[in-house]
N, C-alpha and C positions, 0 to 999 in steps of 0.2 A: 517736471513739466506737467503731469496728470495736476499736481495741485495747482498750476498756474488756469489751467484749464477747470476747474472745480470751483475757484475764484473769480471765474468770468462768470459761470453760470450761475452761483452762490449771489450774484448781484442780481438778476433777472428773480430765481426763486426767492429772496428775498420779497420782492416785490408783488410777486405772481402767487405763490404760494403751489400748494400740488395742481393747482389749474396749469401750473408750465405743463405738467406732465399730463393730467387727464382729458386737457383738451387737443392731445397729440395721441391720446390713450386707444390700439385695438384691442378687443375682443376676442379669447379663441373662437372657435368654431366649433358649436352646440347647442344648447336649449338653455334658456334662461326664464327663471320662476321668480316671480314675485309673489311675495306672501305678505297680507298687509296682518297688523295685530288682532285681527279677530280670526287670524285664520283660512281668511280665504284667497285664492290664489285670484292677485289683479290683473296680472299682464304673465304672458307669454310668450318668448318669442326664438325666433332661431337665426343661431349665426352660419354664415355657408363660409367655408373655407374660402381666401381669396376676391369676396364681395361685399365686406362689412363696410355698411354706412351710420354715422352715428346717428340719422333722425328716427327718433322713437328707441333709441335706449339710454336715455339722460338717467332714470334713475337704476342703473345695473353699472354704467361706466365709472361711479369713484367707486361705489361700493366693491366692486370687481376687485378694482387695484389695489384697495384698503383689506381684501381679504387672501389676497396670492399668498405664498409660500417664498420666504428667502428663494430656496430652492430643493431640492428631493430629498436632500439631505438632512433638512431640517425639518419633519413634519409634528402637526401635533399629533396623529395618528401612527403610531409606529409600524404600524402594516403598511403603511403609504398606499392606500386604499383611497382615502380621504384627503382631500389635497386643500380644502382652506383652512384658514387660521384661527377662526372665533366662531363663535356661539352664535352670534346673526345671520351666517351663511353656510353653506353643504354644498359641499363642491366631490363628485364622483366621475369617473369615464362611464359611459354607458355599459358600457359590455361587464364593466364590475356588477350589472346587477343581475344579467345573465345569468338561467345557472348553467354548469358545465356538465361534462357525461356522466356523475355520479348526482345531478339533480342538485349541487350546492352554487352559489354566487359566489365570489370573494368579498363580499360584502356580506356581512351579516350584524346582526343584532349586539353581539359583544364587540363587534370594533363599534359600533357608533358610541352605544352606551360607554366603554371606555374614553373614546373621546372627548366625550361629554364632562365625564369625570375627570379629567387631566384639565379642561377649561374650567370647570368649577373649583378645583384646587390645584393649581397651577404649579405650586409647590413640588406633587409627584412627580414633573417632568424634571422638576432641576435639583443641580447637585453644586455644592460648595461656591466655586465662583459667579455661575450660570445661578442659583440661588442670591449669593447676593445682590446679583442685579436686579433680578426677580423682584427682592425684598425694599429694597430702596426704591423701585417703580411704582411698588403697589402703596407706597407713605406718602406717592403725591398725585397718586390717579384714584386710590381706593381697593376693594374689592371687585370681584363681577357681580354683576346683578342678577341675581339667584334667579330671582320672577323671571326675566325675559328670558336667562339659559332655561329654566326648566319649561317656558310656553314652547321654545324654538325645540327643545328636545324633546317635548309630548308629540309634536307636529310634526315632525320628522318618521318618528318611531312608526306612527298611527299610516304614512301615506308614504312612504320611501318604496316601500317594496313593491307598492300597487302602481308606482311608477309602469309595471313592469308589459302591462295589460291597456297602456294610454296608447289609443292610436294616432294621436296629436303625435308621438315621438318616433323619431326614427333613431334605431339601436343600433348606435354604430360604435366606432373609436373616439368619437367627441365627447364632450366633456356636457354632464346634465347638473346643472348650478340652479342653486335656490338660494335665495334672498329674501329674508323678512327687512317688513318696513319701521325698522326701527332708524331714529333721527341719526344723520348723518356723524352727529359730535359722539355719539355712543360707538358709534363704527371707527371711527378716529380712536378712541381713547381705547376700546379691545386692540384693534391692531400695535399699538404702541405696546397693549401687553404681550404679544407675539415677537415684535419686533426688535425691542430693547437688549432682552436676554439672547438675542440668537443673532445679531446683530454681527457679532466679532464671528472670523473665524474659527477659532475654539476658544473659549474663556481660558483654557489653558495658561496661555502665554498673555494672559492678562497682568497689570504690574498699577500699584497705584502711586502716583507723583502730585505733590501738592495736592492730597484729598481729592484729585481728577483721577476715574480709572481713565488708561491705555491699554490700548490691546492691536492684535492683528484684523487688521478690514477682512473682509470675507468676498471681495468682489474681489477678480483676477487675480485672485494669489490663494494657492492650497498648499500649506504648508503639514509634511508630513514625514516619517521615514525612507520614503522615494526621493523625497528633495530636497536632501540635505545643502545642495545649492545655494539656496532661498536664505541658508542664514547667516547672519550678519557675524562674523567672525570677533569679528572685535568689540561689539556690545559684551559688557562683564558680567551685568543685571540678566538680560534677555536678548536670545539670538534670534530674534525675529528680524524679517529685513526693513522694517517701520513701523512704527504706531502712533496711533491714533484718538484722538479722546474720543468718549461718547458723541456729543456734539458734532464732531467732524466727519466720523463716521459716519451717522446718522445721514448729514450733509451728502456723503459720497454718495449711499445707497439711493439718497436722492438722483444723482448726477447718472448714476449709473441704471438707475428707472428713465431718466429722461432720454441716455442714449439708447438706451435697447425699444422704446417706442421706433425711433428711426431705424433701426435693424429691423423691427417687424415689417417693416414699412420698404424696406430694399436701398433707403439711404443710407451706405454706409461709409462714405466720407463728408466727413463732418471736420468744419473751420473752424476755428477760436480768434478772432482779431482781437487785435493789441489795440487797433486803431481807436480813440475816445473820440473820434467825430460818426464812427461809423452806429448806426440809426439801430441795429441790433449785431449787437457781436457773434453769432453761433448762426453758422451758414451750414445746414444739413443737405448735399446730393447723395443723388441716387451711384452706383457704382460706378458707372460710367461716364460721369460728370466730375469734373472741378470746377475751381470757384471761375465764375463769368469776369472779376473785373482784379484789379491788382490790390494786394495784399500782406498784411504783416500779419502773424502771429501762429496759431499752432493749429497742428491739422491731429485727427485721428482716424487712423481708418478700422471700420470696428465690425463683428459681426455678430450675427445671432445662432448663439449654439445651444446647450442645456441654460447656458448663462450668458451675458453679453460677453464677448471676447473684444479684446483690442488686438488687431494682428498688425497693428506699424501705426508709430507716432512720431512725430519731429515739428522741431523748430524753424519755420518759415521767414525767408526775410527778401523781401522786394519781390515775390512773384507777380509776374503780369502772365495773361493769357494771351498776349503779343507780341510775335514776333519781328526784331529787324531786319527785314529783308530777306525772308526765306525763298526762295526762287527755285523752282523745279526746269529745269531745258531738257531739250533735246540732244544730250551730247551725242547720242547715239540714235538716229530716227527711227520709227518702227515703219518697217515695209509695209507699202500702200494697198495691199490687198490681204493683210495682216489686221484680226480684233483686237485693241484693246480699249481698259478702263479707263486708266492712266490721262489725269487732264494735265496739262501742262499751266501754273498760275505763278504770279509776282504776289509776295508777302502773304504766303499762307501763315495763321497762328497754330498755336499748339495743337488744339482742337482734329485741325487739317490737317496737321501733321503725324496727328495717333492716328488716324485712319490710314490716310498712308501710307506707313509704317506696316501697321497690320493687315490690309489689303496685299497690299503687294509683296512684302516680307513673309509672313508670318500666317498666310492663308485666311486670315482673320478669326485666329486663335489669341491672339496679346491678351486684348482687351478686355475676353471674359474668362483669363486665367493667374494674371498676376497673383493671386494668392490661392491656385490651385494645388492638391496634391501633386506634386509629379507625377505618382502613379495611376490619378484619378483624368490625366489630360488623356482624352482620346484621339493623340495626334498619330498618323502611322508612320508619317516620314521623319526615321530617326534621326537625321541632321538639323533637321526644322526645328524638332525638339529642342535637340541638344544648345540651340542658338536663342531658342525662346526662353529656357530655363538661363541662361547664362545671362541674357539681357534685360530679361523682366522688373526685374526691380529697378533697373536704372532706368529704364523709361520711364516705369511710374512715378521715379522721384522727379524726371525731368517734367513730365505731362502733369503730373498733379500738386508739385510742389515749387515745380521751377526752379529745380538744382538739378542743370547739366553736365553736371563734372566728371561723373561716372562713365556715362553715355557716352558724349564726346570723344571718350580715348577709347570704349570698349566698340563701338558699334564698329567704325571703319572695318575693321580684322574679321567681326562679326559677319557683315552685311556680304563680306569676300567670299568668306564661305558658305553662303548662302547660293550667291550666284553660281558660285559652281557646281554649288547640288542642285541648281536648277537645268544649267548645260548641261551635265551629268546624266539625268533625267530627261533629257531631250523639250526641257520647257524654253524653246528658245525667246519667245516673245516678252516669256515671263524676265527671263536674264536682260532682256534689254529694259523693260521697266525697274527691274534692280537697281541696274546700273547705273541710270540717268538719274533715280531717286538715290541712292547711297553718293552720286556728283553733288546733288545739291544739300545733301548732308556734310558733306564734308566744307563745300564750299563755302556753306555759311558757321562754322565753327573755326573749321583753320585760316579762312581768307584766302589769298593768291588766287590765281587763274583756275577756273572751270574746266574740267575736262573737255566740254565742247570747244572753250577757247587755245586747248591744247593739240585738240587733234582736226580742227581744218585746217592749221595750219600744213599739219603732217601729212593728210591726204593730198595736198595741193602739190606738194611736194613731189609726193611717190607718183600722184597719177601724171604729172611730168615728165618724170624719171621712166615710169615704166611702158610711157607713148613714143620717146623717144629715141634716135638712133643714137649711135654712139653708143661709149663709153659709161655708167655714170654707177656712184657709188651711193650706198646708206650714210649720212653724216652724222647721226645721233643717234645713242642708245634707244631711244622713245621712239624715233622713225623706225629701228631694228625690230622691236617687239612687237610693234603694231602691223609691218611688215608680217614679221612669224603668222602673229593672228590672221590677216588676210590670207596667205597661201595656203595654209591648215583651212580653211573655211574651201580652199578652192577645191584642196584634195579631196576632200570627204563632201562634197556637192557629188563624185563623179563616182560614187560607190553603186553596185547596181543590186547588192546583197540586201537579204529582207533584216541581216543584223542591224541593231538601233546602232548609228555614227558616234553615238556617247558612249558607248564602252573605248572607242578609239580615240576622243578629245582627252578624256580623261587622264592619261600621262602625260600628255603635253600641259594641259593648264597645272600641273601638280608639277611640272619639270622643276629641277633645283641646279644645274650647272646647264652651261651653255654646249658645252660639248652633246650631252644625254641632247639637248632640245635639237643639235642640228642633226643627229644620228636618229632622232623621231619621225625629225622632216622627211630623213633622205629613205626613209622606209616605207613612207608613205606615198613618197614620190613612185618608189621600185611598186606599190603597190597598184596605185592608181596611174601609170604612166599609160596602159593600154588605150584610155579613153582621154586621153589628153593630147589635143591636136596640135601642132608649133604653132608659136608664137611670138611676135615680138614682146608683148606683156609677159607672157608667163616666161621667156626665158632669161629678160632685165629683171622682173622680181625674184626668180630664182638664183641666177648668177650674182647677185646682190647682198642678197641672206646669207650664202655660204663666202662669201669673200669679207663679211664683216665680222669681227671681234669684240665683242661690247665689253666696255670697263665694270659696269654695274652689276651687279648680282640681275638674276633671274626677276622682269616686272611683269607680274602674270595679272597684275590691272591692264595697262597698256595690249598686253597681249592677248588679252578679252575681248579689248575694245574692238582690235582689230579683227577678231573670228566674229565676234556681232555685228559690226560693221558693215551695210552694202559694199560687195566686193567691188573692188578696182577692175578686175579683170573680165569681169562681167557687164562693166558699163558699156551701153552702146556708141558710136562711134560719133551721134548726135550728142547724149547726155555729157561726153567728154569736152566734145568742142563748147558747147554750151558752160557746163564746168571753166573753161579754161577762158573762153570771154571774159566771164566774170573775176576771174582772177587779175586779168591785163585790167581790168576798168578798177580794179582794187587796188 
C-alpha cells in the first residue's frame, strides 16, 4: 500500500520537481548566514521556534533541504557535531561552540578540518559496497570542486569561532547555519554525493539484479540484531523484508521529505485518492481533522519523531463525512434546574459525532489521544481510561476512515460501563447525557425502536399502575427493571447520611441474578423505611416488584433508565393528571 501511495505522489513530483517539497519546506529554529563568493556575509537572519514565515528566506529554504542529513546516524562528521552534508554549508547547534568548565567547545578545529577532508575525498568515508556506490556516482557527477571546498573551508576556519563574541546571536540550543552563495545546480549535485551512498539502510544487504543495485530503504525500517522480525524468511538470496532499486529509493526519500514537511507542520493525516477526477490527489489535515468530502483511496496517519514515523495506514473505500440519520433524543430528560451541554440534533455527521463522543464519554481526552502512550495519558479516572484505550482506535477508524465495524459491536458494552462509573461517581447528569447519547448510538447502527420509544411507553404504564386502586401487577421484564430503577432512586433520595448514595447503587447496577437484586431492594427498604411515609404509590410499586419474576437475565440498561429517570413517585399530583390527559387524547 506505501508504494501505491508513493505512485500517487511520484506523479505530482514528477511534475513539480523538489518544488512539491520546498515550497511546503520549514525551517528549524536558529540563525541563518549567507555568505556570498567573495566572502562576505549577505543576509542574516533568525528563525524563532513555532513562527517561521517563508518571506525573505527564498535563498536558505532549498539550499537548507539539499544540505540536511539522512539522519544522526548518518553524518559526514563522525563526532556528529556537524550536522550538513557538503562543502557549501556548516550547520552547528550553538551551544557546540560554547566552551565548557574546562574552557573547551565540542567543536573544535580537527572536527571541521576532518570534515573537510572526508568531502574532499569522499572515498575515506566508504567501504566496499557503500564505495561502490560512491564510485559509480562520482563517473557521472564528477569530482568536488576543490576551489570552492577549500574558499568555503578557509572561511569557515578564519570566522567560526568568532561566531562566539556576535552580539547579533543568541546562544541557545538552536542550530547556527551558514550558507555560501554557490549556484543552486552545484548544491544539487554535492547532495546527490551525500545522498546516493547513504541512501539504503546499510549497503549491507545490498544485492545486484540485472546490473540494478537493490538494497533496504532507510525510511521506517531499521533492520538490525534486535529485529530479527523484519526478515523475510523465505527470500534465499537476502532476508530483508523488501528492496528497492536506486531509483525508487531515491523516489521514497523523496515521499518521505514530502510527508515529514506536514508532520512539521502538525498535519498528520494525510489522504491518497484513487479518484482520477479529483483536482489534486494528497489531502494533508492537521490531527484533528479528516477529509471534508467523500472518498476512495489511502490514508496515512504519520508523525514526526527523530524521523518521519507512520503510526497507521489503511485502505479506504466509500468514506463520506455524513451521516444517515444520526439522531441524538431525550430518552431520558435532564431535570429543569439541572446544567448541561448536551444539544439535542437530527442528522449529526461524524465530525459531530467525535465531539460528542469525547465530551460526553471520554472527558474530552479521545481526540488528542488516539496514538498516545498509555502511560503518557494523564487521565485519573481508571475506568475512563480503561474504555478510552479499548475504544480508540475503533473510533478513529470509524471518524477518520469511515469503517464502523469495530465500533458498532465494541462501543454499546463500552458506553455501559462508562455510565456506571459515572453513577458510581455520583455524576448523575453526566449518566443521563451518557445515556440518551449511547441511545442514539445504538439506534442508528442496530435500527429498531429508541429507548425513548421504549420507555414512555413503560412510564404510562407504571404511572397508572401505581395511581391506582386495586390490584395490579408488572406485565414485562422491561416494566420489572425499569420499576427496580425507579424504587432504588426512591430509597436513596431519603438517606440523610453525608456518605456519597454511589457506594450503595453500586451493587444493584452490578446485580447478576434476580433473587441478589430483590434481597438489595428489601434491605434498602429495612434501611430507609424510617423516612418513608405510606403510600398508595410506594406500596403498588413495591408490592409489584417483589410479586414479579422476570424470565430474562439481569437488564441493568433498562434498570438505569429507571434510577435516572424523574421518579414516578415524586410526580405531583397535577403533573400526573396532566401526564395521564395526554395519554387518553393518545
Amino acid at each position: 500500500m506505501l508504494k501505491d501511495c508513493i505512485d500517487i505522489f511520484e506523479r505530482k513530483y514528477s511534475s513539480a520537481g523538489d518544488a512539491l517539497i520546498t515550497d511546503n519546506y520549514t525551517l528549524d529554529p536558529g540563525t541563518y548566514i549567507l555568505v556570498d563568493m567573495d566572502g562576505q556575509i549577505i543576509d542574516q537572519k533568525d528563525v524563532v521556534r513555532n513562527k517561521f514565515e517563508r518571506i525573505g528566506f527564498d535563498d536558505f529554504i532549498e539550499r537548507d533541504y539539499l544540505s540536511k542529513l539522512l539522519d544522526m546516524n548518518k553524518p559526514i562528521d563522525g563526532k556528529k557535531v556537524i550536522h550538513s552534508n557538503n562543502y557549501l554549508s556548516f550547520w552547528i547547534k550553538k551551544d557546540n561552540l560554547q566552551p565548557d568548565n574546562t574552557g573547551n567547545a565540542k567543536l573544535s578545529l580537527d572536527i571541521v578540518n576532518n570534515y573537510y577532508a572526508i568531502l574532499k575525498n569522499p572515498r575515506l568515508k566508504y567501504t566496499k559496497k557503500s564505495l561502490e556506490l560512491y564510485d559509480d556516482l562520482e563517473t557521472s557527477i564528477g569530482s568536488p570542486d576543490l576551489q570552492i571546498l577549500e574558499f568555503c573551508k578557509t572561511w569557515i576556519t578564519e570566522h567560526i569561532f568568532s561566531f562566539i563574541d556576535d552580539p547579533q546571536i543568541k546562544f541557545d540550543k538552536t542550530y547556527l547555519k551558514i550558507f555560501f552563495l554557490a549556484d543552486l545546480n552545484l548544491y544539487h549535485q554535492e547532495s546527490q554525493r551525500y545522498f546516493l551512498p547513504n541512501i539504503y539502510n546499510t549497503t549491507d544487504y545490498n544485492i545486484l539484479i540485472n546490473n540494478q543495485i537493490f538494497g533496504l530503504p532507510n525510511n521506517n525500517m531499521g533492520m538490525n540484531a534486535k529485529k530479527p522480525y523484519l526478515e523475510n524468511k523465505t527470500r534465499i538470496k537476502s532476508k530483508v523484508p523488501y528492496l528497492l532499486s536506486t531509483n525508487d529509493v531515491y523516489i521514497q526519500k523523496k515521499f518521505f521529505d514530502y510527508l515529514y514537511n506536514y508532520a512539521n507542520q502538525g498535519k498528520t493525516n494525510v489522504y491518497f485518492s484513487t479518484d482520477s477526477d479529483d483536482p489534486d490527489p494528497i489531502y494533508p489535515y492537521e490531527s484533528s481533522q479528516a477529509h471534508s468530502k467523500n472518498f476512495n483511496g489511502y490514508f496515512l496517519r504519520i508523525q514526526k519523531g527523530k524521523e518521519l514515523e507512520i503510526r497507521d495506514y489503511d485502505l479506504i473505500a466509500g468514506y463520506s463525512p455524513d451521516l444517515d440519520h444520526f439522531v441524538i433524543h431525550q430518552a431520558i430528560p435532564i431535570p429543569k434546574d439541572a446544567h448541561s451541554d448536551l444539544t439535542y440534533e437530527d442528522n449529526l455527521n461524524l465530525k459531530s459525532v467525535e465531539h460528542l463522543i469525547n465530551s460526553t464519554f471520554f472527558r474530552k481526552f479521545l481526540t488528542t489521544n488516539y496514538f498516545t502512550e498509555a502511560g503518557d495519558i494523564r487521565l485519573n479516572d481508571f475506568r475512563v481510561k480503561e474504555e478510552l484505550l479499548r475504544c480508540r482506535n475503533g473510533f478513529f477508524t470509524w471518524f477518520y476512515k469511515g469503517d464502523s465495524r469495530t465500533i458498532k459491536n465494541l462501543f454499546p458494552k463500552s458506553s455501559h460501563e462508562l455510565i456506571k462509573n459515572s453513577i458510581s461517581n455520583g455524576h448523575f447528569i453526566k449518566a443521563i447525557e451518557q445515556f440518551n447519547v449511547r441511545d442514539g448510538f445504538i439506534t442508528y447502527f442496530k435500527g429498531g425502536k429508541s429507548m425513548a420509544d421504549q420507555l414512555n411507553p413503560i412510564r404510562k404504564v407504571l404511572r397508572k399502575k401505581i395511581n391506582s386502586t386495586g390490584d395490579h401487577s408488572i406485565e414485562s421484564d422491561l416494566e420489572y427493571f425499569y420499576a427496580v430503577g425507579q424504587i432504588t432512586n426512591f430509597y436513596l433520595s431519603k438517606t440523610k447520611s453525608n456518605q456519597p448514595v454511589y457506594s450503595t447503587i453500586n451493587p444493584v447496577i452490578n446485580c447478576k441474578t434476580d433473587e441478589k437484586l430483590k434481597d438489595l431492594i428489601k434491605r434498602l427498604f429495612l434501611k430507609y423505611n424510617y423516612a418513608i411515609q405510606p403510600s398508595r404509590r410506594f406500596g403498588n410499586l413495591q408490592s409489584m416488584i417483589f410479586s414479579y419474576i422476570p424470565d430474562s437475565p439481569i437488564d441493568s440498561v433498562t434498570l438505569i433508565a429507571g434510577y435516572l429517570s424523574p421518579n414516578l413517585l415524586y410526580e405531583s399530583n397535577k403533573e400526573t393528571k396532566t401526564q395521564e390527559e395526554k395519554t387518553n387524547v393518545e
